[in-house]
C-alpha positions in Angstrom: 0.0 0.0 0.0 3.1 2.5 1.3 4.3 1.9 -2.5 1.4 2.8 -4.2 0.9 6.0 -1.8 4.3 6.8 -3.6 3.5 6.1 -6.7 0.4 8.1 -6.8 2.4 11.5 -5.3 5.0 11.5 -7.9 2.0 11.2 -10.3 0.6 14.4 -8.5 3.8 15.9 -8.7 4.1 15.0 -12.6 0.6 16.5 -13.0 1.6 19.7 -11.0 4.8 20.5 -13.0 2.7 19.9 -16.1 -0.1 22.2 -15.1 2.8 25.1 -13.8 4.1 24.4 -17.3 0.8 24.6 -18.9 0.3 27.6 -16.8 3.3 29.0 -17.9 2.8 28.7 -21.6 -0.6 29.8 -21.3 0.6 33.0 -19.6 3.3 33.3 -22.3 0.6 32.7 -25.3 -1.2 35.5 -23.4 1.5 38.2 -23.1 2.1 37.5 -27.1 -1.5 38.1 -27.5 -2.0 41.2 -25.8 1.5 42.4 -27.9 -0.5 41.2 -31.0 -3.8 42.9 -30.3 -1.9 46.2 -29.1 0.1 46.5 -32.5 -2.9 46.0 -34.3 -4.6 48.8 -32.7 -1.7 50.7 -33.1 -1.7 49.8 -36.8 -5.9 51.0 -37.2 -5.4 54.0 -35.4 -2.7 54.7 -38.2 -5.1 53.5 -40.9 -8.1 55.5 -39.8 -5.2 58.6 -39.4 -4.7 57.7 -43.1 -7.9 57.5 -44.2 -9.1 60.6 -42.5 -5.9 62.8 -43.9 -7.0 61.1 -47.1 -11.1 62.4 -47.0 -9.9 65.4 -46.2 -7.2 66.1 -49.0 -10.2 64.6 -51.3 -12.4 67.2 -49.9 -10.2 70.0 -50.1 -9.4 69.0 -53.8 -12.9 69.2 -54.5 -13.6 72.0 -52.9 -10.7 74.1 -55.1 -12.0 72.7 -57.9 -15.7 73.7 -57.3 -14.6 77.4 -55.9 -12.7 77.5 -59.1 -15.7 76.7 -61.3 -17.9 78.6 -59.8 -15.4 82.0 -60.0 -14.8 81.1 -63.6 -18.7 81.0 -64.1 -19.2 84.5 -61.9 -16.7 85.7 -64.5 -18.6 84.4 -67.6 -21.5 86.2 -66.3 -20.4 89.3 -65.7 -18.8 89.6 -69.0 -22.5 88.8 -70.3 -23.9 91.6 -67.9 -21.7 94.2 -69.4 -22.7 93.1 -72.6 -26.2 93.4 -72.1 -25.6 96.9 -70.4 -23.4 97.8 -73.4 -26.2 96.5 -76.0 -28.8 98.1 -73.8 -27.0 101.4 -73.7 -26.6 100.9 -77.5 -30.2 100.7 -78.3 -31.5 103.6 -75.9 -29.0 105.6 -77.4 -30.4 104.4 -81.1 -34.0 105.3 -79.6 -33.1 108.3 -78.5 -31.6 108.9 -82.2 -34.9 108.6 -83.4 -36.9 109.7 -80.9 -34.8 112.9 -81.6 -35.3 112.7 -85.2 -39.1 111.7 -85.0 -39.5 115.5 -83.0 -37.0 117.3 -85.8 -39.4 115.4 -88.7 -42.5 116.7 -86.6 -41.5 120.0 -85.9 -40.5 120.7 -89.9 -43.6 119.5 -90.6 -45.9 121.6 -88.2 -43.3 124.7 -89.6 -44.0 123.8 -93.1 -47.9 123.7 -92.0 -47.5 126.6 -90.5 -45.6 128.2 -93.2 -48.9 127.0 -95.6 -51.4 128.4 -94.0 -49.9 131.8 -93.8 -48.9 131.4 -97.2 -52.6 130.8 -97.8 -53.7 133.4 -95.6 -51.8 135.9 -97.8 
């Protein structure tokens, strides 16, 4: 019986020294874990830094390119503006040509009436 109490601790022992082992490796496997999930969180944060310096380039870009449009159209425009106002001036000043004229033509013909019926009168 005294042998087989023996043989039964150094089994306990065995399984001891296997489980601080175990425990061991475990703990290791662990620490190269946590070392594994830290550098990939270090690695997205650089990604999403990335990306984000990325969108924001891209808006920027888009942005210039829009502002630039949009002054290059508020130039088109005003160039047609003036040339409505020039081709606006143009014609009042044409109607006032004949505006001006129509009153000359008028005013020789009520002279001429005039001159007619005192002619007649005579």
């Amino acid at each position: 019986g005294s042998n087989n109490t023996g043989i039964h601790a150094q089994a306990s022992k065995r399984v001891q020294t296997g489980n601080i082992e175990q425990l061991q490796q475990l703990r290791e496997e662990r620490f190269i874990l946590n070392q594994t999930v830290e550098e990939l969180e270090q690695q997205l944060q650089s990604c999403e830094a990335e990306v984000r310096e990325e969108v924001v380039a891209t808006m920027n870009e888009q942005l210039e390119e829009n502002k630039e449009w949009y002054e290059r159209k508020i130039v088109e425009l005003k160039e047609k503006v003036n040339l409505l106002q020039t081709s606006n001036l143009m014609k009042q000043r044409t109607i006032d040509a004949q505006n001006e004229h129509i009153n000359e033509c008028e005013d020789e013909m009520k002279r001429m009436r005039d001159d007619y019926e005192a002619h007649i009168e005579d």
